[in-house]
BAPAPA-372185 format. One record per residue: x, y, z of N, C-alpha, C, O in turn. Coordinates in steps of 0.05 Angstrom, whole numbers, padded with zeros to 5 digits, always signed. Layout:
BEGIN
XYZXYZXYZXYZ/...
//
This chain:
BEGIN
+01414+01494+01206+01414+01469+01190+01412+01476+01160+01431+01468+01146/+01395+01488+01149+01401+01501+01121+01419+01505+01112+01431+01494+01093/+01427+01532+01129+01457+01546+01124+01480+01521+01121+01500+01526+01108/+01476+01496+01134+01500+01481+01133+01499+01466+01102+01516+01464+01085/+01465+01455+01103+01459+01445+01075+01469+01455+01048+01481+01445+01029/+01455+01483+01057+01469+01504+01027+01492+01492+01018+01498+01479+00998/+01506+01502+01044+01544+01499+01038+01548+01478+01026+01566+01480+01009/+01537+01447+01028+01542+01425+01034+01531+01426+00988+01546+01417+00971/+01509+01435+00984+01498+01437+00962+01519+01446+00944+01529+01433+00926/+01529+01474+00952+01548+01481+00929+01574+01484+00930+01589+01497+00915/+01582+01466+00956+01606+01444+00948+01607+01420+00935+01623+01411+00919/+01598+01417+00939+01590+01397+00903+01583+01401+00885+01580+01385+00867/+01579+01425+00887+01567+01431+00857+01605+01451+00846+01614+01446+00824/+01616+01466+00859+01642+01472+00854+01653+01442+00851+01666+01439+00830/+01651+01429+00860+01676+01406+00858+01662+01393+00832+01675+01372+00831/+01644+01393+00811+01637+01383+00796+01657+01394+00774+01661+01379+00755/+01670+01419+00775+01670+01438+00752+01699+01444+00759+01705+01467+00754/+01722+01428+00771+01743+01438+00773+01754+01453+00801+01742+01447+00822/+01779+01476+00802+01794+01485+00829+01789+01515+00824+01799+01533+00837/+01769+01521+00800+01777+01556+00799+01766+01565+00822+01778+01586+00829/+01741+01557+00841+01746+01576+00858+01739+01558+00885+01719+01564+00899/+01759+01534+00891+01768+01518+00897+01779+01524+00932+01775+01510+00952/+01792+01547+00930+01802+01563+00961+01780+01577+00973+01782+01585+00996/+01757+01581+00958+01732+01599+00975+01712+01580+00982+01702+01567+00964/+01706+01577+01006+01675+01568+01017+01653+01580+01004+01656+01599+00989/+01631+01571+01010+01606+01588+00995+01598+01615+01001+01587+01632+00987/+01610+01616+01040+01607+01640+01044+01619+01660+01037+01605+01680+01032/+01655+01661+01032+01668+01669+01022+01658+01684+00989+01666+01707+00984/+01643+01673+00974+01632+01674+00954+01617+01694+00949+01620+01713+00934/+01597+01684+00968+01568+01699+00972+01579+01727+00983+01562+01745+00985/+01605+01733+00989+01601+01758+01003+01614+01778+00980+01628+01798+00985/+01606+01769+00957+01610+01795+00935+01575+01801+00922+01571+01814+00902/+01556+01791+00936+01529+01797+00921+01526+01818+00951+01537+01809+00971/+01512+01842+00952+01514+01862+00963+01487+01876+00958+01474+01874+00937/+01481+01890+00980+01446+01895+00988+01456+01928+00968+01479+01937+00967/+01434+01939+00955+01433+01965+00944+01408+01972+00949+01389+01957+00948/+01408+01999+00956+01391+02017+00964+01389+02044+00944+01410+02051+00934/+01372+02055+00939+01379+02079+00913+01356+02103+00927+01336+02094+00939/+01357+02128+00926+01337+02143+00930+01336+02156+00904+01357+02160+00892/+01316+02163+00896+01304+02179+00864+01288+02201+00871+01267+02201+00884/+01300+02224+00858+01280+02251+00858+01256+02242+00841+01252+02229+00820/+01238+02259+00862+01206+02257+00857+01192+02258+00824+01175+02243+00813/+01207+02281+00812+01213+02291+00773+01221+02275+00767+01214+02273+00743/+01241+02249+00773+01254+02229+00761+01229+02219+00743+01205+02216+00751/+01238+02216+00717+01215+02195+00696+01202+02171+00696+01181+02166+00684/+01215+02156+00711+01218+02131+00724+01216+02133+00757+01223+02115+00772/+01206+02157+00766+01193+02153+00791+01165+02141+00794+01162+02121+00809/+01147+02150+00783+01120+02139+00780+01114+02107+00773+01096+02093+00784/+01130+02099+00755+01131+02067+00746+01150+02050+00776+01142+02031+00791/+01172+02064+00775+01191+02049+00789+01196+02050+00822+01211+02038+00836/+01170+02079+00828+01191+02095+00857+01210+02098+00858+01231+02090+00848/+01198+02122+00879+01236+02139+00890+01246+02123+00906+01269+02132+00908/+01244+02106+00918+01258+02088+00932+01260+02048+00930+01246+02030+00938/+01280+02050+00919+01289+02023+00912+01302+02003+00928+01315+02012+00946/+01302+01981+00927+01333+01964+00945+01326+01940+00929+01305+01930+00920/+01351+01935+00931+01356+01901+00911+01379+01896+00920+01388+01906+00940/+01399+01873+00898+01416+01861+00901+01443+01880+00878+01438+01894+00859/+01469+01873+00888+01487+01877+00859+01501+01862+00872+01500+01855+00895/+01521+01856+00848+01553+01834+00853+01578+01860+00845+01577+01878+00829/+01603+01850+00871+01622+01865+00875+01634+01853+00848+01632+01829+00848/+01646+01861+00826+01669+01853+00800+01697+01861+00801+01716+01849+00791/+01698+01882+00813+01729+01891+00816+01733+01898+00846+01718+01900+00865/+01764+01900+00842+01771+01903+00867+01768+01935+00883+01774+01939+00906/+01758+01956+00865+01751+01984+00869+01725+01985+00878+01716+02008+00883/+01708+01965+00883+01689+01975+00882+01667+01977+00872+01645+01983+00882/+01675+01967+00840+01653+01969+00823+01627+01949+00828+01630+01925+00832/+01612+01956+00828+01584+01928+00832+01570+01939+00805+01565+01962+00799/+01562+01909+00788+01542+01907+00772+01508+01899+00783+01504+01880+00798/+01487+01918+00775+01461+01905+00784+01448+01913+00757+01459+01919+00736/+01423+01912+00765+01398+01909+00745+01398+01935+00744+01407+01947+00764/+01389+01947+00723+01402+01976+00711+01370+01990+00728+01371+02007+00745/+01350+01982+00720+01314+01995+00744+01329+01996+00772+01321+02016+00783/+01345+01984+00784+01350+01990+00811+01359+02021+00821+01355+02035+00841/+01373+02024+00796+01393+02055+00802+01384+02073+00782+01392+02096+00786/+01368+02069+00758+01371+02090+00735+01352+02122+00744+01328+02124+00748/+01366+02138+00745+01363+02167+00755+01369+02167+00793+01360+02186+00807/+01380+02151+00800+01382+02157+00828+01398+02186+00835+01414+02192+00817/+01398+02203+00855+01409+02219+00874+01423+02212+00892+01442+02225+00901/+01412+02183+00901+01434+02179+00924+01436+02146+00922+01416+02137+00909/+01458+02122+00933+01460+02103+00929+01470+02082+00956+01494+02087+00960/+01465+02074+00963+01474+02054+00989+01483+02035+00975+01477+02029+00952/+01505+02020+00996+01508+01989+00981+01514+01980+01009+01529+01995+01022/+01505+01961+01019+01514+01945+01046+01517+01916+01037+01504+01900+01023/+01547+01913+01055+01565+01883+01040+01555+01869+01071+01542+01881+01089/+01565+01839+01072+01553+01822+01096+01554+01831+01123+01538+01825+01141/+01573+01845+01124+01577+01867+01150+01556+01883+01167+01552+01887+01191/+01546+01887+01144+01519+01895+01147+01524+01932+01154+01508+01945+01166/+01547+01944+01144+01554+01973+01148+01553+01979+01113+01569+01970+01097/+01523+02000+01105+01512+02010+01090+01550+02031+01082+01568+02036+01097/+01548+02039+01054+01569+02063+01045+01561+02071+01026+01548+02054+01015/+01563+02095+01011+01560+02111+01000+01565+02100+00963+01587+02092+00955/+01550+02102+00952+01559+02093+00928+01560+02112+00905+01549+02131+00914/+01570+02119+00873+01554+02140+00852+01546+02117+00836+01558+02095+00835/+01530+02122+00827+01514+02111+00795+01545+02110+00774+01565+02123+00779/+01542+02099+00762+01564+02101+00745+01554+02096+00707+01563+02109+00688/+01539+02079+00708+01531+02071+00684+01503+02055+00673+01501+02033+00684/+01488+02059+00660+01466+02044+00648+01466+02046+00616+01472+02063+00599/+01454+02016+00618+01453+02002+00584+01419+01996+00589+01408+01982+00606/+01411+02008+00572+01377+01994+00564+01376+01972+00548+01356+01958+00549/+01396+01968+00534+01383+01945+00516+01396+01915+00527+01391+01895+00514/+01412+01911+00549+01417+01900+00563+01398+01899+00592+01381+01881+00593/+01402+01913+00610+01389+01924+00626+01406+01927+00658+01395+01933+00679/+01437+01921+00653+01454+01930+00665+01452+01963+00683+01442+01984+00677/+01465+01958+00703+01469+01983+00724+01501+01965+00725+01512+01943+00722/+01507+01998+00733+01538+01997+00749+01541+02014+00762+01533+02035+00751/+01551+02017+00790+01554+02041+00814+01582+02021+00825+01591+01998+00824/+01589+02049+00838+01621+02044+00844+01614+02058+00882+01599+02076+00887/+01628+02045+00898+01625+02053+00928+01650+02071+00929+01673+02070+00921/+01640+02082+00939+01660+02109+00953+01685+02098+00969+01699+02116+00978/+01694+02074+00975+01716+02057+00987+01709+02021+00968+01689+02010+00959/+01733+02014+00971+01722+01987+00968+01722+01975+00996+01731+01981+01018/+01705+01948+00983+01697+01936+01012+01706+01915+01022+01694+01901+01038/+01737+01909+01009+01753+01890+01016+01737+01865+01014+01738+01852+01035/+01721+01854+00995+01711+01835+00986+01722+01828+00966+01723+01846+00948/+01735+01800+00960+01741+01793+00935+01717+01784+00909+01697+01769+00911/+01728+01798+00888+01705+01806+00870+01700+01778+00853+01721+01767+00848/+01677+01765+00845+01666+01750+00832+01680+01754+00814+01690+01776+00814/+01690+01732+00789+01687+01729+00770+01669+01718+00745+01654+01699+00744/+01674+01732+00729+01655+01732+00707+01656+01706+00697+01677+01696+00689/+01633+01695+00698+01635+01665+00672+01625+01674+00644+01626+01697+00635/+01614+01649+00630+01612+01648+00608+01583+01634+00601+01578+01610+00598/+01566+01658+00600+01535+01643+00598+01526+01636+00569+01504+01628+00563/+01548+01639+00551+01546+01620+00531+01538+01589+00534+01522+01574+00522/+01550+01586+00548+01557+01552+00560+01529+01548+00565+01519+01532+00549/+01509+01558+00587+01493+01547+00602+01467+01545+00581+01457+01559+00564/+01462+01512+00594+01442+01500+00573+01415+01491+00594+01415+01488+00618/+01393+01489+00572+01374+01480+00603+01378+01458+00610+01383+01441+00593/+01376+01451+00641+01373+01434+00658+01399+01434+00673+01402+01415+00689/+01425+01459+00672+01452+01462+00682+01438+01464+00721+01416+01468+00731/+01460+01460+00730+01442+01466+00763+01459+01501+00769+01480+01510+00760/+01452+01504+00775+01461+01549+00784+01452+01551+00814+01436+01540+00828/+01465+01567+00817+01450+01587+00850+01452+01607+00848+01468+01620+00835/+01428+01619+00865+01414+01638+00856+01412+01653+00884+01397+01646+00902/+01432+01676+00885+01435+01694+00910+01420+01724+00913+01410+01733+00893/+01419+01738+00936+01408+01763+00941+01430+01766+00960+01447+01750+00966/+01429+01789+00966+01449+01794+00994+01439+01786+01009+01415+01782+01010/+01466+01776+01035+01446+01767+01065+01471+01736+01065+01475+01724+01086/+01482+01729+01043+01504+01711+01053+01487+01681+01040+01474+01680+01020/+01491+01665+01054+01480+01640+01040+01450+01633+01056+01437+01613+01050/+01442+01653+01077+01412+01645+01089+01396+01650+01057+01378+01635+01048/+01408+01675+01042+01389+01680+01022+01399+01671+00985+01395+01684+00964/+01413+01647+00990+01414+01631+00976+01396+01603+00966+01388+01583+00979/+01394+01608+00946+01380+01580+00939+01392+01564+00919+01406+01578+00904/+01391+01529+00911+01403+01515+00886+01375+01517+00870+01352+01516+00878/+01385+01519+00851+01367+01518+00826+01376+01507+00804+01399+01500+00801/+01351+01503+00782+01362+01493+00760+01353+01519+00728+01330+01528+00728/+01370+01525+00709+01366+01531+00677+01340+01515+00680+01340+01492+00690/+01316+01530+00670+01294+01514+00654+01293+01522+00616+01281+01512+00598/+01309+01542+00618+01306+01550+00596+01319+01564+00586+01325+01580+00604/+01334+01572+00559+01352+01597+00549+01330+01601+00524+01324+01582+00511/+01322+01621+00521+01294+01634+00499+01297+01667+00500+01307+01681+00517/+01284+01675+00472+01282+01706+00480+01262+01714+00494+01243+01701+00502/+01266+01739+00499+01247+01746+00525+01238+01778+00513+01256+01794+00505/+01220+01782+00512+01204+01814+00504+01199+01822+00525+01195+01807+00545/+01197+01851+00526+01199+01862+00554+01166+01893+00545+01164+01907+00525/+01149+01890+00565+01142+01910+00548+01144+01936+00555+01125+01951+00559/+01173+01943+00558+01180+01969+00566+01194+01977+00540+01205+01999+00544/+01200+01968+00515+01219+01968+00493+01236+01959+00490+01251+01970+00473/+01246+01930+00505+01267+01916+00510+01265+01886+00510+01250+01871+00523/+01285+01880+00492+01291+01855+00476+01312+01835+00495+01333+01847+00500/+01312+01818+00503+01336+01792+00497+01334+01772+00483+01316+01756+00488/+01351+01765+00462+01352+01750+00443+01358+01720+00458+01349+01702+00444/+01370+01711+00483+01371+01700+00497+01376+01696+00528+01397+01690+00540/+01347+01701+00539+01349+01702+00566+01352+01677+00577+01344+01657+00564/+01366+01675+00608+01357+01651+00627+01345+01647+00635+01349+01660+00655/+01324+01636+00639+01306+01624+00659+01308+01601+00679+01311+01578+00670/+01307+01605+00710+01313+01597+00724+01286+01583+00739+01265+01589+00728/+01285+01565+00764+01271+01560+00772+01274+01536+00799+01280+01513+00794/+01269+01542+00822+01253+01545+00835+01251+01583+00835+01270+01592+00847/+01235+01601+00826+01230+01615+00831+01239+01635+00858+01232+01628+00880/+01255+01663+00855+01268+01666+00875+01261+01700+00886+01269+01718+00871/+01249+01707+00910+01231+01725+00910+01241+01753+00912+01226+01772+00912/+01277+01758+00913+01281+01780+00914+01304+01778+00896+01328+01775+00904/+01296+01778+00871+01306+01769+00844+01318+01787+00829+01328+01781+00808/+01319+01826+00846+01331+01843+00818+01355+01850+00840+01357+01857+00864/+01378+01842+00811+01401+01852+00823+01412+01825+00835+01436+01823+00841/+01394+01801+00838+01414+01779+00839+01429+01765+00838+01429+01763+00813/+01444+01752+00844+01466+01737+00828+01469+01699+00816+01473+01677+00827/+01464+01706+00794+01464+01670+00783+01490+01666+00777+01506+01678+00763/+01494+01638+00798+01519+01636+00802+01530+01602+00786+01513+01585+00781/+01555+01596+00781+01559+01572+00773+01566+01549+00778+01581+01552+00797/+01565+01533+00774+01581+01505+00797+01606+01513+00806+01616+01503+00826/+01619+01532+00791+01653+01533+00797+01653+01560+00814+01673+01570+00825/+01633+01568+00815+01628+01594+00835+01635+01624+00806+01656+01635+00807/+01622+01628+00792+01628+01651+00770+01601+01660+00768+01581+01647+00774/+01603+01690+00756+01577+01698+00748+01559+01690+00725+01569+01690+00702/+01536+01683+00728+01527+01680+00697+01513+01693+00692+01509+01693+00668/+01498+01710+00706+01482+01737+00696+01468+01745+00723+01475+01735+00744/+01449+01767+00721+01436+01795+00739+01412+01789+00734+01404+01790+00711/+01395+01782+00757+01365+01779+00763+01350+01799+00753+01354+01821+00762/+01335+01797+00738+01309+01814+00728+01283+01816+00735+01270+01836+00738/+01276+01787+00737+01246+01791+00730+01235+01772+00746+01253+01758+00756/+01204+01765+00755+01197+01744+00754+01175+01732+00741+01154+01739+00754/+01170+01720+00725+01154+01705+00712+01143+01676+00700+01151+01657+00714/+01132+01671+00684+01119+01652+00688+01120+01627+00667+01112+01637+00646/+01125+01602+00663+01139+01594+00639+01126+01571+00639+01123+01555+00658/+01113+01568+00607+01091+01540+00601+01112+01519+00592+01123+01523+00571/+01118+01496+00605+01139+01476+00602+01118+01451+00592+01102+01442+00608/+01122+01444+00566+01105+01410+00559+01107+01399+00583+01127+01406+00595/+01085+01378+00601+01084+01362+00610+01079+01374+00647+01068+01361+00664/+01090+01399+00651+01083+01409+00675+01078+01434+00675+01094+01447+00688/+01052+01454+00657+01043+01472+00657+01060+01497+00671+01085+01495+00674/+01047+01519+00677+01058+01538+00687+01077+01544+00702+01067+01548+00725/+01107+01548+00704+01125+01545+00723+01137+01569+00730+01152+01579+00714/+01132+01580+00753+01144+01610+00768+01175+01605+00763+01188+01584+00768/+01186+01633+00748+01206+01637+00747+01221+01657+00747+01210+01679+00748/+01243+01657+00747+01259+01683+00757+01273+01680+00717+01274+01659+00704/+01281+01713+00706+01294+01720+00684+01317+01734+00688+01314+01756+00699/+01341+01725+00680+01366+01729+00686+01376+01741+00665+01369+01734+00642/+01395+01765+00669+01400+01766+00632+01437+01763+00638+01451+01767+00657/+01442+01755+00610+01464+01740+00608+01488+01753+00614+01496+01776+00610/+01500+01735+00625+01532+01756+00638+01551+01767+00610+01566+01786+00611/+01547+01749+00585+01559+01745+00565+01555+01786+00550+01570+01800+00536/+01539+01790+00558+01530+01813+00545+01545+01842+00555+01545+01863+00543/+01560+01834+00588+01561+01858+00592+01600+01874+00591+01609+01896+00597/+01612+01847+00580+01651+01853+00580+01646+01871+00551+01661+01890+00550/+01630+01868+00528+01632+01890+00503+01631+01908+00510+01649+01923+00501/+01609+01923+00532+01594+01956+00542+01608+01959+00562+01617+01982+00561/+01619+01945+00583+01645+01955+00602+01652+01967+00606+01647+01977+00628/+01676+01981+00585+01689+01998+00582+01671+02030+00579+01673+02050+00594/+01657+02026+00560+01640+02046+00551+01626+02052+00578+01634+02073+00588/+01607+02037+00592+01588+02048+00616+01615+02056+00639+01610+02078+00648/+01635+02048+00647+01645+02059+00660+01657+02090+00660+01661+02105+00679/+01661+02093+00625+01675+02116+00614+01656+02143+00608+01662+02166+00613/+01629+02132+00596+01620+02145+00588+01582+02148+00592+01567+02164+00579/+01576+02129+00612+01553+02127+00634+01534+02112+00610+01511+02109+00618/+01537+02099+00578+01524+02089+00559+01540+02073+00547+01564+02077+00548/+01528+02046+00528+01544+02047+00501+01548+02068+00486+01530+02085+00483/+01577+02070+00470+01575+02088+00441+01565+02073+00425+01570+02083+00403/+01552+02054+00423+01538+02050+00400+01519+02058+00392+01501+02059+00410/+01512+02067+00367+01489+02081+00360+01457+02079+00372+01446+02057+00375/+01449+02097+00376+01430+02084+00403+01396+02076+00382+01391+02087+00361/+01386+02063+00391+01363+02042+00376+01345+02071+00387+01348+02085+00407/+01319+02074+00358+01293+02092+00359+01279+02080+00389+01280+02056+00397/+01268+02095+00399+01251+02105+00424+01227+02122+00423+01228+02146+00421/+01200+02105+00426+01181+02114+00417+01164+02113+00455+01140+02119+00454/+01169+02110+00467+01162+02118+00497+01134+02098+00494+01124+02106+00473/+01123+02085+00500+01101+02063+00499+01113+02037+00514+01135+02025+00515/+01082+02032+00528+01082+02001+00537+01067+01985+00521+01043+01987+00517/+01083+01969+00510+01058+01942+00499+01054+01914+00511+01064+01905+00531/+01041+01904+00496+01027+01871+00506+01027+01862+00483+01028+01878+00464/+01028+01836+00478+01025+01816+00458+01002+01799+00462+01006+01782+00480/+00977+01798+00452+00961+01772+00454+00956+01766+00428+00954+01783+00410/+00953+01740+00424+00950+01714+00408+00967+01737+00374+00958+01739+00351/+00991+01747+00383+01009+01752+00359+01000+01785+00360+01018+01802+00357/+00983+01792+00362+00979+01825+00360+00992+01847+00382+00999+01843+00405/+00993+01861+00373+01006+01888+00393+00984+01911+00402+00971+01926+00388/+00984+01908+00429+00959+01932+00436+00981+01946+00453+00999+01934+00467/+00976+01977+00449+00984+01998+00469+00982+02001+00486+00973+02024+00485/+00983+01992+00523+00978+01998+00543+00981+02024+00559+00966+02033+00577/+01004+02036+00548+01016+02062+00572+01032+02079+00552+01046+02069+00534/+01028+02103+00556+01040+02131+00534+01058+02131+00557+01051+02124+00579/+01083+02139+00550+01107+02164+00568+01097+02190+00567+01092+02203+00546/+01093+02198+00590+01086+02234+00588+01112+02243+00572+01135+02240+00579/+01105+02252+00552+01130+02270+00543+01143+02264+00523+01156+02281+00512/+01142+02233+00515+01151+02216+00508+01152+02216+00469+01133+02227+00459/+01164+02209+00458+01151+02219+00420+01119+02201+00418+01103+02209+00401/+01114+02184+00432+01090+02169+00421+01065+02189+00433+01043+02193+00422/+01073+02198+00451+01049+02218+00462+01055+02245+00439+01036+02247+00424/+01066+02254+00436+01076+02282+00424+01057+02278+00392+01047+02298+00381/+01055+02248+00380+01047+02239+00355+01029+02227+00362+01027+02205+00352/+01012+02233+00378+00988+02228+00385+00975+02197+00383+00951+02194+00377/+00993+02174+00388+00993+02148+00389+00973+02147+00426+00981+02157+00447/+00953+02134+00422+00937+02131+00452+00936+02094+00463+00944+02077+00447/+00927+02090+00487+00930+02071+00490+00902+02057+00484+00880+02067+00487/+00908+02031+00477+00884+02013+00465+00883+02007+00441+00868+01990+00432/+00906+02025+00421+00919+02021+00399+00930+01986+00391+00944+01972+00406/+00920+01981+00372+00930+01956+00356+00944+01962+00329+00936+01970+00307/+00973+01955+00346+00995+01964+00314+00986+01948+00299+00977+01927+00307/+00986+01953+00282+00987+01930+00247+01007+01926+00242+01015+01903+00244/+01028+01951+00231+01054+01944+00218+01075+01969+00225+01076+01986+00242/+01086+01965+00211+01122+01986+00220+01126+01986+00186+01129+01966+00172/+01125+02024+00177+01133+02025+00155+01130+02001+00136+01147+01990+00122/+01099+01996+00139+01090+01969+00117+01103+01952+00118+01111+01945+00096/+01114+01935+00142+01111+01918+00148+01108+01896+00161+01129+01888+00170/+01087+01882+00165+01069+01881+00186+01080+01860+00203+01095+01841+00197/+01068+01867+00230+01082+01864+00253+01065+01836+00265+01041+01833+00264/+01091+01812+00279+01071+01782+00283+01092+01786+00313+01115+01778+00313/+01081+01801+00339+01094+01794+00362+01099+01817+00371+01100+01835+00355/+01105+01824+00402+01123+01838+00412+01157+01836+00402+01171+01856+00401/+01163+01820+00397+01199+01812+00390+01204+01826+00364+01219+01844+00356/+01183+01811+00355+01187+01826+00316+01174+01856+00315+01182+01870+00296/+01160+01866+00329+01139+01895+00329+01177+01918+00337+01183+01939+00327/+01192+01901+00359+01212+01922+00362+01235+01918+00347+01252+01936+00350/+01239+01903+00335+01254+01888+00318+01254+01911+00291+01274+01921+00283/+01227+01916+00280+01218+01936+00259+01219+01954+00256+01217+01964+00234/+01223+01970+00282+01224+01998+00297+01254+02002+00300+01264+02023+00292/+01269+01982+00312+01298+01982+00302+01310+01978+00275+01331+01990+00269/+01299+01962+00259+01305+01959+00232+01295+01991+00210+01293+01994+00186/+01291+02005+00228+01280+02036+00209+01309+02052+00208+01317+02064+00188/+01324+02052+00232+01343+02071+00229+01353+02079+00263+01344+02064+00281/+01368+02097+00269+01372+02099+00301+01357+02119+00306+01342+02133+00291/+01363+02120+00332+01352+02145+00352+01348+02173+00330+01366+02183+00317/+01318+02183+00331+01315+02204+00317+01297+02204+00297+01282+02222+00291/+01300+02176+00283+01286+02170+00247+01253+02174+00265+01247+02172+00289/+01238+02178+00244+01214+02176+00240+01207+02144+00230+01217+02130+00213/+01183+02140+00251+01178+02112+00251+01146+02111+00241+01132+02127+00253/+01137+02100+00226+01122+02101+00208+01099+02079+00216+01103+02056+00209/+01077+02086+00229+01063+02059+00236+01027+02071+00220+01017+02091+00210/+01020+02044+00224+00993+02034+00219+00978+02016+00240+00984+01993+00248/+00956+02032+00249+00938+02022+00274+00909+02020+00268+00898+02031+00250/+00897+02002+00288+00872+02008+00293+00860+02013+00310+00855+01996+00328/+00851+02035+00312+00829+02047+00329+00804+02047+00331+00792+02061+00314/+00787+02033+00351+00765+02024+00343+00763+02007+00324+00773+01985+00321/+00743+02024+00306+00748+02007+00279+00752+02026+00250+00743+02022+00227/+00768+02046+00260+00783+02054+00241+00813+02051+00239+00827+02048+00259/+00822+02051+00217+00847+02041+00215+00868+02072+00209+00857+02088+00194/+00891+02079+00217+00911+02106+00218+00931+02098+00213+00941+02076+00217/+00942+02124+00200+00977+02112+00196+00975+02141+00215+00956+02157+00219/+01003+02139+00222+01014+02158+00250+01048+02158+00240+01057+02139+00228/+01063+02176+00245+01087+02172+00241+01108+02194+00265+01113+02218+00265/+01115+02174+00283+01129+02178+00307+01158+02185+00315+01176+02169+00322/+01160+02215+00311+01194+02217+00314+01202+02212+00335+01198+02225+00356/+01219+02185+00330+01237+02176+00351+01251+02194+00360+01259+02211+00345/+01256+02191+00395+01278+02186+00407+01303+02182+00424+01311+02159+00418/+01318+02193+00441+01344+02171+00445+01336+02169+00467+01332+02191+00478/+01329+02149+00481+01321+02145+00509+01340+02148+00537+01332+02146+00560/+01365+02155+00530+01380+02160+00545+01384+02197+00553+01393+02207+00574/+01378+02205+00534+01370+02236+00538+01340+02246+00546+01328+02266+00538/+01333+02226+00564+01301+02239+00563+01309+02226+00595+01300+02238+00614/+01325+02202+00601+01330+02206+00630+01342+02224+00642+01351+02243+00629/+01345+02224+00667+01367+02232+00687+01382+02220+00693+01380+02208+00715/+01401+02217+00678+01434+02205+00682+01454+02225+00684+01470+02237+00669/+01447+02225+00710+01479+02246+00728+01495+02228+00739+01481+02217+00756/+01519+02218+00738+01546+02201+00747+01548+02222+00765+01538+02244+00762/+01561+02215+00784+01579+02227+00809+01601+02214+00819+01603+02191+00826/+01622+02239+00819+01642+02224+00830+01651+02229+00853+01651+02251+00863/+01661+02201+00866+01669+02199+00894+01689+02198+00902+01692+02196+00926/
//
């Protein structure tokens, strides 16, 4: 009975928006979001935070093969699964990651004769648009939802969106998802889940989507070259928090330049090269506004209750992973 409902949900919700994808049922649809599996050596950097063993969602985009997911699902993997509705697991390589997006791309060792999603345009989506919101598994693991919100989003791993989605009814196996559109198109890759203070009905569980709009510029580049060529943003290896506007240090990177410059956790930044810092958004904002990958980043803290300047050579966070591509 669900399964019929679903269908029954986002056929109307396609027929709201036109014939583009007009010849496919929902199931038809659903069978380009695809189960991923990743295994990670133990040394991986991102083993300890993330584990060596992963599984989430990605969406099939081309007809080779290629699947986009959430870039934490795969970054440093060794080995990669992707299982399409069939439910017969195949061999995948890593192909590409963007941090400041937070994009993955892996390509399967065959394609899987699934016709590939098309990309929409998450420019468009405003709050209160209605979306669905998939995992692999076909339309049992579909749900309708609605945009509660397009806002930036701080991440405190060093990572910015200037405008994320926020979705909601809340959806529990959310990385690597697929938010989908009335006309059946992509609008972005499940991230996160969290929690969102709305006037008039307090705290609302939600899922963070980041925007599909972000990923046809880096395309080319992550397929070609496993990164953007664009100049890569300073990397100071730290977790932070934001409370009531301040920045406290939670977590050093072993290895990382903030450990090396003897930055500890429990630290309260003040400022970035004098000048002073109101937020997580603006604290990385400052750190990017110094220069790229490499510059010396110039801070002022308090410790205890003494106050330090520290000055932290960035850098490139993409050379401190394990990013080995393989080809199949």
């Amino acid at each position: 009975m669900r399964r019929r409902c679903l269908w029954i949900i986002f056929a109307v919700l396609i027929a709201w928006n036109g014939p583009a994808y007009a010849d496919q049922t929902a199931e038809e649809i659903l069978k380009a979001v695809v189960k991923i599996r990743s295994i990670i050596p133990k040394d991986a950097h991102t083993a300890s935070t993330l584990g060596t063993e992963r599984e989430g969602s990605g969406v099939i985009i081309d007809s080779e093969g290629l699947v986009l997911t959430i870039g934490y699902l795969i970054v440093e993997a060794e080995a990669i699964e992707v299982t399409g509705i069939e439910g017969k697991p195949v061999s995948a390589a890593f192909v590409g990651y963007d941090h400041h997006t937070g994009f993955g791309l892996l390509r399967t060792e065959k394609p899987l004769g699934v016709r590939p999603i098309k990309l929409g345009q998450s420019s468009t989506v405003k709050t209160g648009d209605p979306v669905l919101i998939a995992g692999h598994g076909g339309t049992d693991k579909a749900i309708p939802g609605r945009v509660i919100s397009r806002k930036e989003f701080a991440g405190y791993w060093e990572y910015l969106l200037d405008e994320a989605i926020f979705t909601a009814p809340a959806y529990t196996n959310f990385g690597g998802a697929a938010l989908i559109s009335p006309d059946g198109q992509l609008l972005g890759i499940g991230s996160l889940f969290s929690q969102l203070t709305i006037t008039g009905l307090g705290s609302i569980p939600c899922n963070i989507f980041v925007p599909i709009d972000l990923l046809p510029p880096i395309l080319s580049d992550l397929k070609t070259l496993v990164h953007s060529r664009k100049l890569h943003r300073p990397w100071l290896g730290i977790n932070a928090e934001e409370a009531h506007g301040r920045i406290f240090v939670t977590k050093i990177t072993v290895g990382g330049p903030a450990e090396k410059a003897g930055l500890q956790p429990g630290d309260l930044i003040l400022s970035v090269k004098g000048k002073t810092v109101n937020g997580l958004a603006d604290f990385y904002r400052k750190i990017w506004e110094v220069g790229n990958a490499g510059v010396d980043v110039p801070l002022n803290l308090l410790r205890g209750i003494q106050i330090h300047e520290i000055t932290i050579r960035s850098a490139d966070r993409y050379k401190f992973l394990l990013l080995k591509p393989k080809k199949i």
